[in-house]
C-alpha positions in Angstrom: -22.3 -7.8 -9.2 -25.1 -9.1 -6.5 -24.5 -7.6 -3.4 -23.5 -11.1 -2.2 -21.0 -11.6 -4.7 -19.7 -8.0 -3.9 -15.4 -8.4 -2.8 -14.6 -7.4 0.0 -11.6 -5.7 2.0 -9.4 -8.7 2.2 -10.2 -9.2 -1.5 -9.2 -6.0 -2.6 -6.2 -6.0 -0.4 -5.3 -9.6 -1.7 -5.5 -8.1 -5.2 -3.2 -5.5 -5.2 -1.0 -7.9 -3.6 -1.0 -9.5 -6.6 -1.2 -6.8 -8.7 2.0 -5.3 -6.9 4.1 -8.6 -6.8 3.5 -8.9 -10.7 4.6 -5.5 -11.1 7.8 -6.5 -9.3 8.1 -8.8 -12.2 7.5 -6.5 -15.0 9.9 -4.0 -14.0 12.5 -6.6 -13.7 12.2 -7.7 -17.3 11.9 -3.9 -18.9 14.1 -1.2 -19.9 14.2 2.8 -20.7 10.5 4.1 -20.5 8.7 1.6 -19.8 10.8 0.6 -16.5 10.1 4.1 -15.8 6.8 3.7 -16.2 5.9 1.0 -14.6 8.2 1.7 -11.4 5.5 5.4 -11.4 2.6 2.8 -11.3 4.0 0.9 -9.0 5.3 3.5 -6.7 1.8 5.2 -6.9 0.3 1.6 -5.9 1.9 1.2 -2.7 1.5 5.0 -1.7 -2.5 4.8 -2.6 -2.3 0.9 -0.9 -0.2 2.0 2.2 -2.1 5.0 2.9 -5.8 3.5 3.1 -4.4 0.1 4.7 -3.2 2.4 7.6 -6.6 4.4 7.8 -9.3 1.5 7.2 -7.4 -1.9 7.9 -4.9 -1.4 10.6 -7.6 0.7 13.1 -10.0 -2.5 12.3 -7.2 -4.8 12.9 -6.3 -3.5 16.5 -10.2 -3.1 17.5 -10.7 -6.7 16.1 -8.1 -8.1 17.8 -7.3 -5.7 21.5 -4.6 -5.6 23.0 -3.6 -8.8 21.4 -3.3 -6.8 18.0 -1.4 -4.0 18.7 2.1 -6.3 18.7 0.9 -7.3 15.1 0.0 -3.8 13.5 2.8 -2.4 15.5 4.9 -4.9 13.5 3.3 -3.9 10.0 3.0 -0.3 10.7 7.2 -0.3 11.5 7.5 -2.0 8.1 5.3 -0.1 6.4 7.5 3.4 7.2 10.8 1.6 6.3 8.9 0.4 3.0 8.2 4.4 2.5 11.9 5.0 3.4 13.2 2.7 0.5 10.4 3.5 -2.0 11.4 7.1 -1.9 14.9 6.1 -1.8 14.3 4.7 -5.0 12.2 6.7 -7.0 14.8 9.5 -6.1 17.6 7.1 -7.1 15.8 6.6 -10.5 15.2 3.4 -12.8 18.7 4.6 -14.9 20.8 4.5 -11.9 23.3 1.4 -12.2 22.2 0.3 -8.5 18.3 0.3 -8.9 17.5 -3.3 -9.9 19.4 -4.8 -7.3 17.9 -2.3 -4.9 14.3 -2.9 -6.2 15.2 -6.3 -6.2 15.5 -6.4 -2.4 12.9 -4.2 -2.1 10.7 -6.3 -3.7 11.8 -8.7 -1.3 10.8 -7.0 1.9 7.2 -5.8 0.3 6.1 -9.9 -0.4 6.7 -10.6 2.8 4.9 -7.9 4.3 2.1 -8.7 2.2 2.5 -12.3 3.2 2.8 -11.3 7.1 -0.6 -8.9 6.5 -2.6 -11.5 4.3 -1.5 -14.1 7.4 -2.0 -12.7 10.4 -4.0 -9.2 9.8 -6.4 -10.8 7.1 -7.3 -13.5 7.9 -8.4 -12.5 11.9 -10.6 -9.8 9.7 -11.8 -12.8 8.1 -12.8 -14.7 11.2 -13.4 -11.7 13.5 -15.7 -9.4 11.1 -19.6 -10.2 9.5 -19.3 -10.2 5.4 -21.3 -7.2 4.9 -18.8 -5.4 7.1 -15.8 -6.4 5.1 -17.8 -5.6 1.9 -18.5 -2.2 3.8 -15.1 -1.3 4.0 -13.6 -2.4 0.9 -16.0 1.0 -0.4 -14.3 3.0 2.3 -11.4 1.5 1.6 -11.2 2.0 -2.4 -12.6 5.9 -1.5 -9.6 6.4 0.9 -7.5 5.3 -2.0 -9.2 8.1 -4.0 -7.7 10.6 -2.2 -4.7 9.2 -1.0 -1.2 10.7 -2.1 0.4 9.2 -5.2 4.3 9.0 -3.5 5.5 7.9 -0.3 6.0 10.6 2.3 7.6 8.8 5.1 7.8 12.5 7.5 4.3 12.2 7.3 4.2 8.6 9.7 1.8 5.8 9.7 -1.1 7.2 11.4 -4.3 6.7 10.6 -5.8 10.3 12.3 -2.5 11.6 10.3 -3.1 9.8 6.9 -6.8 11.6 7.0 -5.6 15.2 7.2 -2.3 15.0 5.7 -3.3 12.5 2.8 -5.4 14.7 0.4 -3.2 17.5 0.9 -0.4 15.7 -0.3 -2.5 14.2 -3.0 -2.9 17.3 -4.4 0.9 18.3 -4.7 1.6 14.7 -6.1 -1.0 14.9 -8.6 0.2 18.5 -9.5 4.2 17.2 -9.5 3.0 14.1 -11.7 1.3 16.3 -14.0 4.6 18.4 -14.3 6.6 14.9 -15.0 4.8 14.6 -18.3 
């Protein structure tokens, strides 16, 4: 892909919106092992996603934006670390468990408008505050935050980005060792 042509941050972001919204969807619809499955791949989506979204986009958001953007991250990072709460609520809860799909059900509720609320107000001022080859820029930081970022939610850990950075390969490296165990 031409450099031009390159996606950037709000593009991969927007993505794995979709990508998480239609995993939502799958889940909904499947039983046994793949429900169990797909709920690991989606649970390791939003970990990886939450994780570099708090060390790339949120910093860029409030130095965008000022002062005027710290009411707006403020607001996602608080949902963010409930999000963390119920997603590790649920994976300890298990896709068997006769309450999951109306809990993921709600859950699911609370994580599109999130993304709606970031893809609204965050987004779209990186759109109309920051130069294209910037945004390209960071989707590569961005996609090699991911890289190392843990694979579960670990909602002690906070919604720091300085934290994220020193905590997140750590615990990368105990969820990849705990996922290996799982299979």
């Amino acid at each position: 892909m031409a450099q031009d042509e390159q996606a950037d941050v709000v593009d991969v972001l927007v993505a794995q919106h979709a990508e998480i919204r239609a995993l939502f969807n799958r889940i909904a619809g499947t039983r046994g092992e793949e429900k169990r499955e797909l709920f690991h791949d989606l649970v390791r989506l939003l970990a990886v996603h939450e994780s570099a979204e708090e060390q790339i986009v949120h910093p860029a958001v409030r130095s965008a934006l000022g002062d005027a953007g710290d009411p707006v991250v403020d607001a996602r990072l608080h949902e963010e670390a409930a999000a963390k709460r119920a997603l590790s609520a649920l994976y300890d809860l298990g896709v068997d468990h006769p309450a999951f799909n109306e809990r993921l059900a709600l859950f699911a509720e609370e994580v599109v408008v999130h993304a709606a609320l970031e893809e609204a107000e965050e987004f779209a001022e990186l759109r109309r505050t920051t130069d294209p080859a910037t945004l390209r820029r960071m989707a590569d930081v961005f996609v090699a935050a991911e890289q190392v970022a843990p694979t579960r939610p670990h909602p002690a850990a906070g919604e720091s980005a300085l934290v994220n950075m020193l905590t997140g390969p750590p615990a990368a490296v105990f969820d990849t060792i705990r996922d290996a165990l799982r299979q």
